[in-house]
C-alpha positions in Angstrom: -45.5 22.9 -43.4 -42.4 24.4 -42.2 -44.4 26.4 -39.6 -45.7 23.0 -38.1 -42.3 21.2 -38.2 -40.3 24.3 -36.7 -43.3 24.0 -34.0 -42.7 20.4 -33.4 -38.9 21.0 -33.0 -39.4 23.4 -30.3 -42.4 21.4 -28.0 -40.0 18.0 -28.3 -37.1 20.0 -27.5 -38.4 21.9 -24.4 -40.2 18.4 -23.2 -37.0 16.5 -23.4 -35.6 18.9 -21.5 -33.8 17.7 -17.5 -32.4 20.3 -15.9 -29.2 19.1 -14.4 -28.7 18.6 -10.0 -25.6 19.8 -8.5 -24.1 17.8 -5.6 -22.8 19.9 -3.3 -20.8 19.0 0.0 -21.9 21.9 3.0 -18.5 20.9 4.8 -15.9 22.2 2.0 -13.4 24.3 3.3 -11.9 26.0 0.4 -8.6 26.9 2.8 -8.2 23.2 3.8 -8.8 22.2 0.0 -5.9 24.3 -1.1 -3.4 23.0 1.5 -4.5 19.2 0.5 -3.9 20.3 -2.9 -0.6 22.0 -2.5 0.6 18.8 -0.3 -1.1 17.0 -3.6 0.3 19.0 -6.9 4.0 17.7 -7.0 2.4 14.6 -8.0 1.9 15.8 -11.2 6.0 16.7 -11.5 7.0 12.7 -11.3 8.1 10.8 -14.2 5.7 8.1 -14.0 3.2 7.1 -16.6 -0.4 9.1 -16.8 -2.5 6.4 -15.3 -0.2 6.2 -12.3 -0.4 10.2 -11.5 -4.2 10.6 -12.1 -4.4 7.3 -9.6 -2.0 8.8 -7.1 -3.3 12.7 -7.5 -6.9 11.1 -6.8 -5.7 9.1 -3.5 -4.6 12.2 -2.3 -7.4 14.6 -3.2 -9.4 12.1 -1.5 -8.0 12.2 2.1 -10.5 13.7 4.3 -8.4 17.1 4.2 -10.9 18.7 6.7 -9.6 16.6 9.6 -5.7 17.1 8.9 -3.8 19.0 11.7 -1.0 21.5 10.5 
């Protein structure tokens, strides 16, 4: 009985089983990333509330860094 029930734990679990995708963007530039970021990170240094700084950090982070000129 335990046989059988162990058995059944082990088909359901590997049948249920979705390996995960990764998204993955070709054009990242980790050099151009870090400047973005380091233009970004005193954000998180302000006194304003959470929401605000995770809002502001994520306008940021989401400028097409790539295309910035030094």
């Amino acid at each position: 009985m335990i046989y059988r029930l162990l058995t059944m734990f082990i088909i359901t679990g590997c049948a249920s089983y979705v390996p995960q995708t990764k998204e993955w963007n070709n054009r990242y530039d980790p050099a151009a990333w870090r400047k973005q970021f380091e233009e970004c990170k005193g954000l998180f240094y302000t006194n304003y509330p959470e929401e605000v700084k995770r809002d502001e950090w994520s306008k940021c982070m989401e400028k097409n860094y790539e295309l910035k000129e030094s």
